[in-house]
PyMOL Python script that loads the backbone (N, CA, C, O; Angstrom):
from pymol import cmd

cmd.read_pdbstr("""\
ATOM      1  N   UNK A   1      36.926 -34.821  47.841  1.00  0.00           N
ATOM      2  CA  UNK A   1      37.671 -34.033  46.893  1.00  0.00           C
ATOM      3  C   UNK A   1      36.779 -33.597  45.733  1.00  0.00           C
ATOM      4  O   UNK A   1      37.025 -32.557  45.122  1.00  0.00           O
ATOM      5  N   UNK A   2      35.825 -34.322  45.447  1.00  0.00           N
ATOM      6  CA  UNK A   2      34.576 -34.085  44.194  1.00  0.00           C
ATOM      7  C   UNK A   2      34.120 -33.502  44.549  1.00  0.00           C
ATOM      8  O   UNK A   2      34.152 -32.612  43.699  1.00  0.00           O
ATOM      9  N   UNK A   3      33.263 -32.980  45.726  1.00  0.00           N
ATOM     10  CA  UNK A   3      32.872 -31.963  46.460  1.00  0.00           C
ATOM     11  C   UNK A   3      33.268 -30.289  46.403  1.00  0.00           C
ATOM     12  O   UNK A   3      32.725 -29.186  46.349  1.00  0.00           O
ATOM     13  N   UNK A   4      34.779 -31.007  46.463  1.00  0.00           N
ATOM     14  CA  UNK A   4      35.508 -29.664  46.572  1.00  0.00           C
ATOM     15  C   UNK A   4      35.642 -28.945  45.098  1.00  0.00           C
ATOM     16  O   UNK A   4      35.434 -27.744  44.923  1.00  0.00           O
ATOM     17  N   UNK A   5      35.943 -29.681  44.280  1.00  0.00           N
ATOM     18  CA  UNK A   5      36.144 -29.675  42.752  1.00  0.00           C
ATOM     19  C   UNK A   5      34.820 -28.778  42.234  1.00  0.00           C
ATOM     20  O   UNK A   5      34.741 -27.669  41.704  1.00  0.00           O
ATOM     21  N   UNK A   6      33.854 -29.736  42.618  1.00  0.00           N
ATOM     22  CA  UNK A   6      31.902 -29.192  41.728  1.00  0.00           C
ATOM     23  C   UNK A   6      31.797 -27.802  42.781  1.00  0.00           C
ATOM     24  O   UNK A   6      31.278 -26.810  42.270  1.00  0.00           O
ATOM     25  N   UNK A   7      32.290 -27.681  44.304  1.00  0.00           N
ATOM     26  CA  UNK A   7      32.064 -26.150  44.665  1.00  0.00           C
ATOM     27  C   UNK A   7      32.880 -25.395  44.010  1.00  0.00           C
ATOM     28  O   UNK A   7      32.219 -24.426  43.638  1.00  0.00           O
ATOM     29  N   UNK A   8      33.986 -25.295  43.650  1.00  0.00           N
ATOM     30  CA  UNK A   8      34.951 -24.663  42.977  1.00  0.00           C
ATOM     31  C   UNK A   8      34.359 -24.114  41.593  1.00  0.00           C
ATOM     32  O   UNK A   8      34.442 -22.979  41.122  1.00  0.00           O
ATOM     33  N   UNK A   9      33.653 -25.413  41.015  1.00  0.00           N
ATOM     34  CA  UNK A   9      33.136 -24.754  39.589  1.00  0.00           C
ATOM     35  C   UNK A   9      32.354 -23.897  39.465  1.00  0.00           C
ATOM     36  O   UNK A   9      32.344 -22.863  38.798  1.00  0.00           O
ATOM     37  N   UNK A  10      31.110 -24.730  40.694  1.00  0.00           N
ATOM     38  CA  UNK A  10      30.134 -23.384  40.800  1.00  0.00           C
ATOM     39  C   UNK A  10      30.307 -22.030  41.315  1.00  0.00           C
ATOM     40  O   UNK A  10      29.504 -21.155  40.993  1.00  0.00           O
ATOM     41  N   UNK A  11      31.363 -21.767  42.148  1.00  0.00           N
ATOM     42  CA  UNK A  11      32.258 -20.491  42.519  1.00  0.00           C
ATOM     43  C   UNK A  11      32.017 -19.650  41.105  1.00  0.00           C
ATOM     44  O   UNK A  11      31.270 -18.691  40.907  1.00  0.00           O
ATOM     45  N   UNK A  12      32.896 -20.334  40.205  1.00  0.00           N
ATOM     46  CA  UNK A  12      33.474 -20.062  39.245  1.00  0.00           C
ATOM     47  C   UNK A  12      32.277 -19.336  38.170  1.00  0.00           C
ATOM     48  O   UNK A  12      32.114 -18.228  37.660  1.00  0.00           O
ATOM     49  N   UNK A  13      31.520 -20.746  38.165  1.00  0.00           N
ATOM     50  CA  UNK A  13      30.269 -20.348  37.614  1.00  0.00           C
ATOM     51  C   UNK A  13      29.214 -19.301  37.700  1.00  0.00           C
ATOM     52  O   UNK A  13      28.565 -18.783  36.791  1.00  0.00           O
ATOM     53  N   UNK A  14      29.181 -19.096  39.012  1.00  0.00           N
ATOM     54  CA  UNK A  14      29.154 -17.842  39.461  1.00  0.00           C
ATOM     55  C   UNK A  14      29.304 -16.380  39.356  1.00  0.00           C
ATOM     56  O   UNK A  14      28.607 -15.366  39.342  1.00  0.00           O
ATOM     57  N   UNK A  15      30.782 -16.814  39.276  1.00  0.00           N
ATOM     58  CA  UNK A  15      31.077 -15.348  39.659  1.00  0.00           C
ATOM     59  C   UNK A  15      31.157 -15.130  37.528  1.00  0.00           C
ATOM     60  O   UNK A  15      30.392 -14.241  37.156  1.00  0.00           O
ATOM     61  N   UNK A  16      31.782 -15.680  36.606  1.00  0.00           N
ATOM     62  CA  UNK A  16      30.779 -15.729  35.849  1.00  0.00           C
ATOM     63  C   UNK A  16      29.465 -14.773  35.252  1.00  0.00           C
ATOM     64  O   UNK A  16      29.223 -13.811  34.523  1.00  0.00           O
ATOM     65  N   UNK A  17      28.933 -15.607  35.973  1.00  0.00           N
ATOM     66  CA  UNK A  17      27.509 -14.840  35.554  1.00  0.00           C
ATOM     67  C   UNK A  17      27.410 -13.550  36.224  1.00  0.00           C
ATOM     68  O   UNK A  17      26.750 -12.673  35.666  1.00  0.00           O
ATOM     69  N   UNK A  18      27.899 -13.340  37.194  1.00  0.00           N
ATOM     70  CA  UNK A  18      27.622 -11.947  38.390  1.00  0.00           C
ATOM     71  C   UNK A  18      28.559 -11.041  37.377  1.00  0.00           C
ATOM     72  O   UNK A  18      28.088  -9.931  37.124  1.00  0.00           O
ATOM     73  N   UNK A  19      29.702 -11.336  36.822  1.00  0.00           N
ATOM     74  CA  UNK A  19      30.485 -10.588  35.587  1.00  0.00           C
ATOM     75  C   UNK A  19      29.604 -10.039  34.707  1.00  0.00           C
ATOM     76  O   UNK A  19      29.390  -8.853  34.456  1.00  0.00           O
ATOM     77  N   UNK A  20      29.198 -10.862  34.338  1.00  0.00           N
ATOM     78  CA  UNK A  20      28.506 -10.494  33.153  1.00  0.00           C
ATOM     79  C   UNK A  20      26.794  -9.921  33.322  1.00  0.00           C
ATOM     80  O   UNK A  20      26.114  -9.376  32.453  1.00  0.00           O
ATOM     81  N   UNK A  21      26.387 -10.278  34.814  1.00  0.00           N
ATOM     82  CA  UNK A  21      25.337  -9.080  35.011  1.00  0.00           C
ATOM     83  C   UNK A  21      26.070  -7.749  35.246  1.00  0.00           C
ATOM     84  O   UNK A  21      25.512  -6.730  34.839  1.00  0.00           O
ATOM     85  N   UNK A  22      26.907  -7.679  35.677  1.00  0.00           N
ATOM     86  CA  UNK A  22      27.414  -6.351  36.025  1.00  0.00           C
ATOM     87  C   UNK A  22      27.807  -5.610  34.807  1.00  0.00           C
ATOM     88  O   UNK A  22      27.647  -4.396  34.939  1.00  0.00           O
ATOM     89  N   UNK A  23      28.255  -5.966  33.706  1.00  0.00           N
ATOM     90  CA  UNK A  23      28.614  -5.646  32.451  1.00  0.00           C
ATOM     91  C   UNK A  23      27.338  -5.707  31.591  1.00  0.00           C
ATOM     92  O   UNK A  23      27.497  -5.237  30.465  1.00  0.00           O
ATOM     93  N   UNK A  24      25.998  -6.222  31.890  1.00  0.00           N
ATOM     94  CA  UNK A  24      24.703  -5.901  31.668  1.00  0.00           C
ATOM     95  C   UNK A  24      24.125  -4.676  32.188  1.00  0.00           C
ATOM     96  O   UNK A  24      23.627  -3.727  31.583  1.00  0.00           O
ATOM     97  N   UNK A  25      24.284  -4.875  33.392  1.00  0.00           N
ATOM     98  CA  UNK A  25      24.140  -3.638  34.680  1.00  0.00           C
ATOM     99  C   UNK A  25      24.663  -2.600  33.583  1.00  0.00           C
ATOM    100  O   UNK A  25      23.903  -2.058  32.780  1.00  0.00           O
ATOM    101  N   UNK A  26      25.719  -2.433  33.621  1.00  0.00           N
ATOM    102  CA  UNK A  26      26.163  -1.379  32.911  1.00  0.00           C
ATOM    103  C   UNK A  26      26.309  -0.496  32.068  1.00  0.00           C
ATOM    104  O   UNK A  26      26.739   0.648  31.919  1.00  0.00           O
ATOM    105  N   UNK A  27      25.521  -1.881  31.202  1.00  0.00           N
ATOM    106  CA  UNK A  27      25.125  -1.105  29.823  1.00  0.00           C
ATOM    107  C   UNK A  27      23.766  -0.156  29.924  1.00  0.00           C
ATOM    108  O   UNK A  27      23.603   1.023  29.611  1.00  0.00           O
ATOM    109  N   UNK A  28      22.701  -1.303  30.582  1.00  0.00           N
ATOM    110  CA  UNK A  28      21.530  -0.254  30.854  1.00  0.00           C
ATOM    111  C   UNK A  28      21.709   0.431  31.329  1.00  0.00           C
ATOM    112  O   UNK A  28      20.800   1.244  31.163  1.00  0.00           O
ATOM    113  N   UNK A  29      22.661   0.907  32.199  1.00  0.00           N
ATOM    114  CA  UNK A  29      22.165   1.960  33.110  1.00  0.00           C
ATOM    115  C   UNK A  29      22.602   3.068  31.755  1.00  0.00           C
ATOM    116  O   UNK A  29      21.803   3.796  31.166  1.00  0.00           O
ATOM    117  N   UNK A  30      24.288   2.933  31.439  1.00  0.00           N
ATOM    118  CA  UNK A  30      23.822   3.758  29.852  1.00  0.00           C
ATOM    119  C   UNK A  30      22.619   4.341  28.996  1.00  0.00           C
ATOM    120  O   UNK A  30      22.379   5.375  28.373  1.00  0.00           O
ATOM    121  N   UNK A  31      21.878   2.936  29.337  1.00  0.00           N
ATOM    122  CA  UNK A  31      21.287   3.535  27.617  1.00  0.00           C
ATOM    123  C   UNK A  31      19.635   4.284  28.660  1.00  0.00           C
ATOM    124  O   UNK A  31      18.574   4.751  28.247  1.00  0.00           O
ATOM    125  N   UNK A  32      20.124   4.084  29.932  1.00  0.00           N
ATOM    126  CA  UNK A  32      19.092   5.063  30.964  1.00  0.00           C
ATOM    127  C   UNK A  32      19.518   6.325  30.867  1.00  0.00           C
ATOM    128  O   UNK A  32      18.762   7.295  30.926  1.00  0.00           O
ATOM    129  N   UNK A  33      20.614   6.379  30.729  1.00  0.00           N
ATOM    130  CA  UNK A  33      21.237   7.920  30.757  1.00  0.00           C
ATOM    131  C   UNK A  33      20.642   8.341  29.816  1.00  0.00           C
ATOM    132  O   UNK A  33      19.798   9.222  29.982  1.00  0.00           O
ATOM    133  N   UNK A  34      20.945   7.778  28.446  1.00  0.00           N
ATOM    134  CA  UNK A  34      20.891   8.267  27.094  1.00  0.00           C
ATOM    135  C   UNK A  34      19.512   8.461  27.029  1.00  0.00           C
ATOM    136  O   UNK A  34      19.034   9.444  26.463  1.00  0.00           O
ATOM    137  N   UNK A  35      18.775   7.520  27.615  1.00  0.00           N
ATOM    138  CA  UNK A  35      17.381   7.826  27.311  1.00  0.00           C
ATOM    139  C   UNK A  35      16.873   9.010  28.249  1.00  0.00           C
ATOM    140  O   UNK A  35      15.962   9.717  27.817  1.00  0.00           O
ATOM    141  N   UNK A  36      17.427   9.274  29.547  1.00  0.00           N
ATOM    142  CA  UNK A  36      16.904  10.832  29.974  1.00  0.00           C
ATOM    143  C   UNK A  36      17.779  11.710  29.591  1.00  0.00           C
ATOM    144  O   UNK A  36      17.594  12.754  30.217  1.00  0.00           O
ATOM    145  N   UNK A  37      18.765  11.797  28.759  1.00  0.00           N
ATOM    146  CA  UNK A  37      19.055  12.924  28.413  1.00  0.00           C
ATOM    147  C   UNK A  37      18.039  13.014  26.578  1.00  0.00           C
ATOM    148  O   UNK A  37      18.088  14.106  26.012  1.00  0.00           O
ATOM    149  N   UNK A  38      17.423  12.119  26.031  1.00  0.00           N
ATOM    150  CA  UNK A  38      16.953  12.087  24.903  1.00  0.00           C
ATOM    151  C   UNK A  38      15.584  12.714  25.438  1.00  0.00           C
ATOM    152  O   UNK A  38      15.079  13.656  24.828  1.00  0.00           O
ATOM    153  N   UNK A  39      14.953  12.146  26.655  1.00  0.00           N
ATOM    154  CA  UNK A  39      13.743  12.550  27.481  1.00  0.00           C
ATOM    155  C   UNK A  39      13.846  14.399  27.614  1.00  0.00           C
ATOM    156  O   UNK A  39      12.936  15.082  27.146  1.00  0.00           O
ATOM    157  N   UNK A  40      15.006  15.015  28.271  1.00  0.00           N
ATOM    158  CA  UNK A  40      15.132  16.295  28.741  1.00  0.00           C
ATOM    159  C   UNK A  40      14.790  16.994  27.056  1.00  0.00           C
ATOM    160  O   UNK A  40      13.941  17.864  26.863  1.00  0.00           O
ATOM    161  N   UNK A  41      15.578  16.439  26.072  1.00  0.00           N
ATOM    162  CA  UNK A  41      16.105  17.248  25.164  1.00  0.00           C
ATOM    163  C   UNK A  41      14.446  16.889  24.160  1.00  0.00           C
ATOM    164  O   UNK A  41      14.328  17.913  23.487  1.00  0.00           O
ATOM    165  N   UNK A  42      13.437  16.110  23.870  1.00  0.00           N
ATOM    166  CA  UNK A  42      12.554  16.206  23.949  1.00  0.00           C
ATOM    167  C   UNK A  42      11.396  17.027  24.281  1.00  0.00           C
ATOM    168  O   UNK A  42      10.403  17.340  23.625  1.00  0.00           O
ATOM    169  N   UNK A  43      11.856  17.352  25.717  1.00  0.00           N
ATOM    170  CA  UNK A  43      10.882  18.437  26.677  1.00  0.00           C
ATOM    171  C   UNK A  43      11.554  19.427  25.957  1.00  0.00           C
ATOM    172  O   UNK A  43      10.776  19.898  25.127  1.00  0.00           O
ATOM    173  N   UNK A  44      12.465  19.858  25.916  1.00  0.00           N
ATOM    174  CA  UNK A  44      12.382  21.379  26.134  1.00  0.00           C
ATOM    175  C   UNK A  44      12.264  21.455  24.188  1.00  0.00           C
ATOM    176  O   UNK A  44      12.355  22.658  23.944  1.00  0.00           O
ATOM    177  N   UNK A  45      12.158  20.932  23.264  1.00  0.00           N
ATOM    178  CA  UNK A  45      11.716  20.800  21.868  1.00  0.00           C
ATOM    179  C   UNK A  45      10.381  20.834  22.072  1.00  0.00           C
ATOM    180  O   UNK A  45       9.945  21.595  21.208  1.00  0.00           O
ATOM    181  N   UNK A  46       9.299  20.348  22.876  1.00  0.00           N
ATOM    182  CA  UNK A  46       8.434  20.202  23.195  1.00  0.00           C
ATOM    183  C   UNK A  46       7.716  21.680  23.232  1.00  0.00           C
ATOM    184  O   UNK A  46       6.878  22.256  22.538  1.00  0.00           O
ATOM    185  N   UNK A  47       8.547  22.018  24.501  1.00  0.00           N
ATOM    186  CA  UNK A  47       8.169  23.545  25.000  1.00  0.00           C
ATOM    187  C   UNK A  47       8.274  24.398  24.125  1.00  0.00           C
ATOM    188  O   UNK A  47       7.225  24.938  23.775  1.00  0.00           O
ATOM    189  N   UNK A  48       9.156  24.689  23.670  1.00  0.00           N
ATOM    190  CA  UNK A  48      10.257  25.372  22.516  1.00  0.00           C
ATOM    191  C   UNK A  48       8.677  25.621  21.225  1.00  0.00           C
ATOM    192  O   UNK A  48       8.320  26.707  20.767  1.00  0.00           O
ATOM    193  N   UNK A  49       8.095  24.385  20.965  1.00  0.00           N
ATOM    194  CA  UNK A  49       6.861  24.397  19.857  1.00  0.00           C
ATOM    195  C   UNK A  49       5.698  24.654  20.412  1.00  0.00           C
ATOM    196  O   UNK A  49       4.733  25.107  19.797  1.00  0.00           O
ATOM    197  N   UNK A  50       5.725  24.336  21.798  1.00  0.00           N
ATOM    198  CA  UNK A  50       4.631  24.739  22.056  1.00  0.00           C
ATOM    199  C   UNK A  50       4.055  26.557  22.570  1.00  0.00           C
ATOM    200  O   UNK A  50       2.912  27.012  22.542  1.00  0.00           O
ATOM    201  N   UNK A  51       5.527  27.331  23.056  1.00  0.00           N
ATOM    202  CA  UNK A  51       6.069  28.630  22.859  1.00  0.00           C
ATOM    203  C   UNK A  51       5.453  29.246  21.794  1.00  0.00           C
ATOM    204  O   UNK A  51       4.793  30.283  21.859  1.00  0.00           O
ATOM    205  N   UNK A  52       5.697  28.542  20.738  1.00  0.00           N
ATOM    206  CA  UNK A  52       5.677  29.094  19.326  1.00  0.00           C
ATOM    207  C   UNK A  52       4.546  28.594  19.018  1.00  0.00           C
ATOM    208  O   UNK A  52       3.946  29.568  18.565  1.00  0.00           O
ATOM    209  N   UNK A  53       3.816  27.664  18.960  1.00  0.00           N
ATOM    210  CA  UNK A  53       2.363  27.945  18.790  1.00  0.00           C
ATOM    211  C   UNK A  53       1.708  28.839  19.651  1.00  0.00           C
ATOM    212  O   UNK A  53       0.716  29.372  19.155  1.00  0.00           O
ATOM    213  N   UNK A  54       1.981  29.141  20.771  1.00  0.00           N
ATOM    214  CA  UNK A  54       1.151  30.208  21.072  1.00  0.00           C
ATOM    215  C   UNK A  54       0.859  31.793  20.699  1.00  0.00           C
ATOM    216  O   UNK A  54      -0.120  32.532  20.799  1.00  0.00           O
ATOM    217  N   UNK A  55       2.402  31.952  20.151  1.00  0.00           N
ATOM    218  CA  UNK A  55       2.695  33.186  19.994  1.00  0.00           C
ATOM    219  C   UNK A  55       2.361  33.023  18.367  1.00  0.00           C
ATOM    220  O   UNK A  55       1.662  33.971  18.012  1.00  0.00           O
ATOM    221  N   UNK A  56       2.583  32.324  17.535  1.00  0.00           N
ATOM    222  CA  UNK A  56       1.162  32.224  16.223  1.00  0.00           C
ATOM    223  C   UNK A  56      -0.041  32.047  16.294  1.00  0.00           C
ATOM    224  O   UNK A  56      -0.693  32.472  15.340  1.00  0.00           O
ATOM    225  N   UNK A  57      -0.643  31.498  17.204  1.00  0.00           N
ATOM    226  CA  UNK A  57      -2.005  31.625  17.797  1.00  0.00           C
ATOM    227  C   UNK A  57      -2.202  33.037  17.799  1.00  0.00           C
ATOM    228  O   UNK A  57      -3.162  33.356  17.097  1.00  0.00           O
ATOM    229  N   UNK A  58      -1.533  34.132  18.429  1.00  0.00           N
ATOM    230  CA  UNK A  58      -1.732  34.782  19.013  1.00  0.00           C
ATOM    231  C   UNK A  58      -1.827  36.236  17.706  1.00  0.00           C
ATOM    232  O   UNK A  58      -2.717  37.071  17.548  1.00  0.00           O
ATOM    233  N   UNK A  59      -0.777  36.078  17.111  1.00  0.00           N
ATOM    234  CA  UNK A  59      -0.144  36.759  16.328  1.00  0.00           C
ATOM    235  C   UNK A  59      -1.772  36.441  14.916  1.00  0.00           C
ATOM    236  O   UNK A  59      -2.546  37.225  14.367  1.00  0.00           O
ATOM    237  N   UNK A  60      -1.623  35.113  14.868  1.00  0.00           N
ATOM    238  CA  UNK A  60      -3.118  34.973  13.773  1.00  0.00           C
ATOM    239  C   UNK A  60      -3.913  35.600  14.592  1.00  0.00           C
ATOM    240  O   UNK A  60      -3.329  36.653  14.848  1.00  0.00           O
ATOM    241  N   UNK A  61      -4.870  35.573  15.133  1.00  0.00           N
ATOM    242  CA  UNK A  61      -5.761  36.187  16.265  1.00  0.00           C
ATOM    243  C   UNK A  61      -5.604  38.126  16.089  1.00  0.00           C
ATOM    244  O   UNK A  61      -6.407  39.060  16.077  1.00  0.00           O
ATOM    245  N   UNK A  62      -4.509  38.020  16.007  1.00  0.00           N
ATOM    246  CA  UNK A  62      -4.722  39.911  16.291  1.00  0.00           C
ATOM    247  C   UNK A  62      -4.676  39.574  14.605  1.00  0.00           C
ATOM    248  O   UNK A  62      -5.534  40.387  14.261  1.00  0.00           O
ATOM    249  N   UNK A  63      -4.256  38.934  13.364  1.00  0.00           N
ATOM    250  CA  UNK A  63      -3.881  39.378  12.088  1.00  0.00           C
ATOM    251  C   UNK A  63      -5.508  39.429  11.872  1.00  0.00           C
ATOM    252  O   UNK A  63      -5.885  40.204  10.992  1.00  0.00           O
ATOM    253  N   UNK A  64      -6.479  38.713  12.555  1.00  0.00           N
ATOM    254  CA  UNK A  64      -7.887  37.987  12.223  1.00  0.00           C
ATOM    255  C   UNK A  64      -8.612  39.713  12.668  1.00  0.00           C
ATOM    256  O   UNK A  64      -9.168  40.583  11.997  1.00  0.00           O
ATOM    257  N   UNK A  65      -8.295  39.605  13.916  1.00  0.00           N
ATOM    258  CA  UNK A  65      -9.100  41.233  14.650  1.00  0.00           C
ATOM    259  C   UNK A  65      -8.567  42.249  13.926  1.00  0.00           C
ATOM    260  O   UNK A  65      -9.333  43.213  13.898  1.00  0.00           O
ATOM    261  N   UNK A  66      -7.178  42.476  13.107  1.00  0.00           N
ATOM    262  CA  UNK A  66      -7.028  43.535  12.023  1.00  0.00           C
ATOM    263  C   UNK A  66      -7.747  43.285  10.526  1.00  0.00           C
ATOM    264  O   UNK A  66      -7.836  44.104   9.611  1.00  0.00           O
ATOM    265  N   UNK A  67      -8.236  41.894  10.560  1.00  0.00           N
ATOM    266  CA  UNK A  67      -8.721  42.021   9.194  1.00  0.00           C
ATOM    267  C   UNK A  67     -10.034  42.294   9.293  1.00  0.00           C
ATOM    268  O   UNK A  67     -10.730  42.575   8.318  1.00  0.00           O
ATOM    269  N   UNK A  68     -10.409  42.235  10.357  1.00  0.00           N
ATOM    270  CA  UNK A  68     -12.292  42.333  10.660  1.00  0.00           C
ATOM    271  C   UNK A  68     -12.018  44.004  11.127  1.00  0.00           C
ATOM    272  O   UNK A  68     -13.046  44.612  10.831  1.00  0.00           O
ATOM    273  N   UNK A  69     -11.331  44.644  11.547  1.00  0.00           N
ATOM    274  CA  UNK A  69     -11.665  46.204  11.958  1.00  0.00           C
ATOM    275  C   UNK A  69     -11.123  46.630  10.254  1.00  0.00           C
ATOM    276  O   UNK A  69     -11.270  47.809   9.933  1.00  0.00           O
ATOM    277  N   UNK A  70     -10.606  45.802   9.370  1.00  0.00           N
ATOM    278  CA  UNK A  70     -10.087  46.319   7.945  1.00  0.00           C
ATOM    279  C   UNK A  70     -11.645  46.521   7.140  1.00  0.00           C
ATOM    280  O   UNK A  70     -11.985  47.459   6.418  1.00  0.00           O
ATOM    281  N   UNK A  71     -12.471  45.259   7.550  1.00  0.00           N
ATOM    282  CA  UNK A  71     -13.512  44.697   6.660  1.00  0.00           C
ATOM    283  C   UNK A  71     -14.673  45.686   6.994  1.00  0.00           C
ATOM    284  O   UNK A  71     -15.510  45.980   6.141  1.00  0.00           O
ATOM    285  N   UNK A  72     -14.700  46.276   8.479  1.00  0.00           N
ATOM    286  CA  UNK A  72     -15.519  46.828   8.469  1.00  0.00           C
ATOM    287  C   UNK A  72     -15.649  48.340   8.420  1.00  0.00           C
ATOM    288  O   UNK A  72     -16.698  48.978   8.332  1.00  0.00           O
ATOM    289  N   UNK A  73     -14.209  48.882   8.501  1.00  0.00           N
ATOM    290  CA  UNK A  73     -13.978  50.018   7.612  1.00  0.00           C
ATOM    291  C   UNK A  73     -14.494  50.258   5.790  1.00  0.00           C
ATOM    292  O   UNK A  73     -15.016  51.221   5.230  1.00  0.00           O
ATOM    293  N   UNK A  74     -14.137  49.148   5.369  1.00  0.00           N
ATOM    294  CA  UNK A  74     -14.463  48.841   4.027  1.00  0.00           C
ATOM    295  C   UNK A  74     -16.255  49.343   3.946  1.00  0.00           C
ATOM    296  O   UNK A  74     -17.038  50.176   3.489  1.00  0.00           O
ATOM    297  N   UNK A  75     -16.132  48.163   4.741  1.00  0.00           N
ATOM    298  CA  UNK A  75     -18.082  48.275   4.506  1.00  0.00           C
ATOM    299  C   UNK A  75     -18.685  49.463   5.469  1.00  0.00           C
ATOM    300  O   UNK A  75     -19.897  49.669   5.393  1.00  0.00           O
ATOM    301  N   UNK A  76     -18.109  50.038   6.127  1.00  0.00           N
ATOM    302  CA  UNK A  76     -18.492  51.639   5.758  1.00  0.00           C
ATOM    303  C   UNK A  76     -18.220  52.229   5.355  1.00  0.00           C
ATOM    304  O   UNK A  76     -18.991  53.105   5.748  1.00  0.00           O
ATOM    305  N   UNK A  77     -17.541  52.728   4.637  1.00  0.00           N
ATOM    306  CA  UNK A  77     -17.129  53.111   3.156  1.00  0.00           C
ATOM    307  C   UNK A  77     -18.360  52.769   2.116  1.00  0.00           C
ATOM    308  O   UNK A  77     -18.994  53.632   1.510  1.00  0.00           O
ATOM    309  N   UNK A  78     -18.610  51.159   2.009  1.00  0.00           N
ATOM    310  CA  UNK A  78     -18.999  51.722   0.897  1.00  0.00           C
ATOM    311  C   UNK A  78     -20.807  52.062   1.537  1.00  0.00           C
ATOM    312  O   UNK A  78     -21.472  52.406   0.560  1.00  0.00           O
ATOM    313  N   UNK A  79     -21.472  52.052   2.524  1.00  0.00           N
ATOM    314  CA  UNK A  79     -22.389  52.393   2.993  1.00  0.00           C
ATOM    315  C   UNK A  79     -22.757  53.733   2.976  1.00  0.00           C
ATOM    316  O   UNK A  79     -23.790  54.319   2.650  1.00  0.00           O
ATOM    317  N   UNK A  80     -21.328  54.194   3.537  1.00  0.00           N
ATOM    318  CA  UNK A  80     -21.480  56.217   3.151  1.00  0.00           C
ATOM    319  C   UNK A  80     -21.437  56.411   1.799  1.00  0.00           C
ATOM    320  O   UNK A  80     -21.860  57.452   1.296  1.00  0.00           O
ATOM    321  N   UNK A  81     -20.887  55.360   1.046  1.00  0.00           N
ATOM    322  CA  UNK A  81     -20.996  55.846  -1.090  1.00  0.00           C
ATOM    323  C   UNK A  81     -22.148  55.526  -0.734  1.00  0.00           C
ATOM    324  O   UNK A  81     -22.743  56.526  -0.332  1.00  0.00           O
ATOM    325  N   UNK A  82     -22.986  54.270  -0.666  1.00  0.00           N
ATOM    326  CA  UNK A  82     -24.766  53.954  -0.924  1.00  0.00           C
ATOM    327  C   UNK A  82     -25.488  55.426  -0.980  1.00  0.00           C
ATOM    328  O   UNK A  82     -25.992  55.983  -1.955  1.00  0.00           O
ATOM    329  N   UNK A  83     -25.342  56.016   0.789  1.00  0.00           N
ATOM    330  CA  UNK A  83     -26.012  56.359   1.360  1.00  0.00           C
ATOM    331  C   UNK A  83     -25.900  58.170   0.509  1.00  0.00           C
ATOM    332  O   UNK A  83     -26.939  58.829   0.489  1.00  0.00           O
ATOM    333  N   UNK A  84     -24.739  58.714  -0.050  1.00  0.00           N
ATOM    334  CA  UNK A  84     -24.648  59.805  -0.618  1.00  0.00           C
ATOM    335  C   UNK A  84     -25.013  59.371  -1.982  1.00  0.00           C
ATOM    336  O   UNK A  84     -24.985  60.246  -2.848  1.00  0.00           O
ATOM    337  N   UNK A  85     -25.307  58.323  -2.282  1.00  0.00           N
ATOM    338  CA  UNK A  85     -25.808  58.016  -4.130  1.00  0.00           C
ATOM    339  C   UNK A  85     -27.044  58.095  -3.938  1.00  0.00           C
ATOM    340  O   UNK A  85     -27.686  58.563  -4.878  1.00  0.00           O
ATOM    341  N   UNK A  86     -27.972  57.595  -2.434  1.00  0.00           N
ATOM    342  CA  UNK A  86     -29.115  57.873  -2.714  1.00  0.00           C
ATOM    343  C   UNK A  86     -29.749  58.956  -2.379  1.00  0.00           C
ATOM    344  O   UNK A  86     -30.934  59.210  -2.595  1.00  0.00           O
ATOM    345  N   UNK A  87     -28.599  59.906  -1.599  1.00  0.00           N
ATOM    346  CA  UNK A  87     -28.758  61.695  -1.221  1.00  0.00           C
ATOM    347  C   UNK A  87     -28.675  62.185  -2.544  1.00  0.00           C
ATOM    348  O   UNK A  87     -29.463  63.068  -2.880  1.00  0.00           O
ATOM    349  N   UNK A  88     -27.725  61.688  -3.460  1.00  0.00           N
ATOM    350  CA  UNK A  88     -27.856  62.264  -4.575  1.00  0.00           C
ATOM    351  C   UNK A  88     -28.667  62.253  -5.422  1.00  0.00           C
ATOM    352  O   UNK A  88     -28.997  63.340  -5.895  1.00  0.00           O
ATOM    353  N   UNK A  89     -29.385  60.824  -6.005  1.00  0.00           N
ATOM    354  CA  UNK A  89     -30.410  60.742  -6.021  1.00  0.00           C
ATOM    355  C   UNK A  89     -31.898  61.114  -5.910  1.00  0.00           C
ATOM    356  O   UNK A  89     -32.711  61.053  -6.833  1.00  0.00           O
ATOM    357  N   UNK A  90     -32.138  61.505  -4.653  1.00  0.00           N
ATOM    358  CA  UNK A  90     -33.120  62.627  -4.290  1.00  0.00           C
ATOM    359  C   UNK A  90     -33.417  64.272  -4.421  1.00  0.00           C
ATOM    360  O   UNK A  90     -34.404  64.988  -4.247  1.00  0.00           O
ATOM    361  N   UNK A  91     -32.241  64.445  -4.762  1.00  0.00           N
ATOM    362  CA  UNK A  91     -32.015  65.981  -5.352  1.00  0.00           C
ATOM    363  C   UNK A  91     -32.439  65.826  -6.280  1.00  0.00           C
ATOM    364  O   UNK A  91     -32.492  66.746  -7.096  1.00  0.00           O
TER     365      UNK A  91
END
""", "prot")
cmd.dss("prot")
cmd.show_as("cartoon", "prot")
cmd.util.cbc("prot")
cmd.orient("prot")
């Protein structure tokens, strides 16, 4: 009958613990969810900046090649003033 009693507990004991992995089980698998939907929403924030650095990369880059075809308009300009001050000059 003691036999029967201590299997009974450990049944008990058992099932128990298998409860309460499953209600463990459960939670992680939650906070798995939560963490690939935190993972997805990450990526595409990710992408989203990395989008946009390129297209400021890109956007500086041509502002850089308009300021160098600006600079060197300038400096011929003032090369053709030099160059007619010292035409003038020679007269």
């Amino acid at each position: 009958m003691q036999a029967l009693d201590d299997l009974s507990q450990n049944v008990h004991v058992l099932l128990e613990r298998y409860e309460a992995l499953r209600e463990e089980n459960a939670r992680l698998r939650g906070d798995i969810e939560k963490q690939r939907e935190e993972l997805i929403r990450t990526h595409s924030e990710l992408l989203a900046l990395q989008q946009q650095n390129r297209r400021m990369a890109t956007a500086n880059a041509m502002s850089v090649a308009e300021g160098k075809v600006e600079a060197m308009k300038r400096i011929n300009a003032l090369i053709a003033q030099v160059d007619r001050a010292i035409a003038a000059l020679k007269r």
